[in-house]
N, C-alpha and C positions, 0 to 999 in steps of 0.2 A: 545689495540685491540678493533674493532669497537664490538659492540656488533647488531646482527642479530635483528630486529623487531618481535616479536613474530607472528607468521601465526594464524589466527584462523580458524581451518575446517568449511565451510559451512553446516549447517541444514535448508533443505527445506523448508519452510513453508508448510503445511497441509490442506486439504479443509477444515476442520472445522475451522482452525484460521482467514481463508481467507474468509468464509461465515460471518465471526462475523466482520471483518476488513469493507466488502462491506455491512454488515446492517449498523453499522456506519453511514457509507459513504450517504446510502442514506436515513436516517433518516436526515443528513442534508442537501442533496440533496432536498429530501422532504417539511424542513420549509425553505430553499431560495427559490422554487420556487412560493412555495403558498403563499409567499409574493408578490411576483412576479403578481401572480395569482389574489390577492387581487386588484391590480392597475389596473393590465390588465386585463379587465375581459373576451375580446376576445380569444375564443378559440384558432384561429390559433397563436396569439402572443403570447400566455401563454404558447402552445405545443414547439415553434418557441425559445423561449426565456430558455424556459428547456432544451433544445437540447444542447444548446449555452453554459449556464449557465455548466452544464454538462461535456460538451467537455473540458470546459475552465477549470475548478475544476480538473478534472483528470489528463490532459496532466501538467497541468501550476505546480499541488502539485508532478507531477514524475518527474519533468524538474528540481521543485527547489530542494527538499529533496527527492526525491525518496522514497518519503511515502506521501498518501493522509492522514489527520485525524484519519479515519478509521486504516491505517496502523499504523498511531502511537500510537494508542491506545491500539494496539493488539502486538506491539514492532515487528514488521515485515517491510522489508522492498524492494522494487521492484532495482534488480540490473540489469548491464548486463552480458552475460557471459563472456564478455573478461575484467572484471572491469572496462570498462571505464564509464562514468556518463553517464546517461538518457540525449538522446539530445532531441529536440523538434522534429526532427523527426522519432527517435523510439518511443517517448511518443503518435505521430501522429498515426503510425502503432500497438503499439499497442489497441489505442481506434478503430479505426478501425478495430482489432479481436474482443475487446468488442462485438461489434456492429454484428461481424457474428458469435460470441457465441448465442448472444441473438435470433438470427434469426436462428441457429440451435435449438430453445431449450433448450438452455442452456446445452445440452448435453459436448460441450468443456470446462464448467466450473467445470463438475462434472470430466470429464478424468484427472483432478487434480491428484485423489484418486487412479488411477492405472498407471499414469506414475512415472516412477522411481527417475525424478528428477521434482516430483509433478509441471512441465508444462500443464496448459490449452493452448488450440490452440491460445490464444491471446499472450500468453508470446513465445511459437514458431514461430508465426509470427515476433513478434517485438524484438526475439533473447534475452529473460531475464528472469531471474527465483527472486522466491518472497523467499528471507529466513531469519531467524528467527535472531534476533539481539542477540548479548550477553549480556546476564542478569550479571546489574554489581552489585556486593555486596561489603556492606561496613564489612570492618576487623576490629575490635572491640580488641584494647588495652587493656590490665588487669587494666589500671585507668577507662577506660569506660564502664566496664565490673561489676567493684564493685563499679559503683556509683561514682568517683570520678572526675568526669568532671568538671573542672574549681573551681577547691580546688587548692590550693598553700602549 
């Protein structure tokens, strides 16, 4: 008899894990550009190429692993809601909520905190919720346990 794949419940990620995932993010958002900045020293190429740089970082790290750096830092991870993988253009629609969170204020980044399946307006646009990975632990044998690792 086959045996069934074990289901794991989803747990939301939380604005607090999600704030710490996006300082990450843009602390290294921050030294690619001002490197960036360094060569270019022209404002509009510098703003131009942050932009770029940005879009490209976010969409490119939810397309491949559906975790920017940030995410993985913080063991979080951006899904869709019917499991299927982050295409290029939901990762498109959701930078594009990005983009009208910021221009609200930020205020959709905070409604994290009160929606029930902690959705900001960018992940209801682009249909995906951000949750929390399972933490794997290692099971520790009574040889490994009194010291006895690689005794014969």
């Amino acid at each position: 008899m086959k045996q069934k794949p074990q289901e794991l419940a989803l747990e939301y990620a939380g604005f607090w894990v999600r704030l710490g995932a996006g300082a990450i993010d843009f602390l290294i958002l921050g030294l690619i550009t001002g490197v960036v900045g360094y060569f270019f020293t022209a404002p509009a190429v510098w703003a131009t190429s942050g932009v770029v740089i940005a879009l490209a970082y976010w969409i490119g790290f939810w397309v491949w692993r559906g975790q920017t750096p940030g995410k993985m830092a913080t063991s979080i991870k951006v899904i869709r809601t019917d499991s299927m993988p982050i295409t290029w253009q939901y990762a498109a629609l959701r930078c594009l909520g990005y983009c009208v969170s910021v221009l609200t204020l930020f205020v959709s980044f905070v409604w994290v905190i009160f929606d029930a399946r902690k959705q900001g307006l960018h992940d209801k646009i682009a249909d995906t919720y951000v949750v929390k990975l399972p933490v794997r632990q290692v099971a520790f044998t009574g040889s490994y346990a009194r010291g006895q690792v690689g005794c014969v």
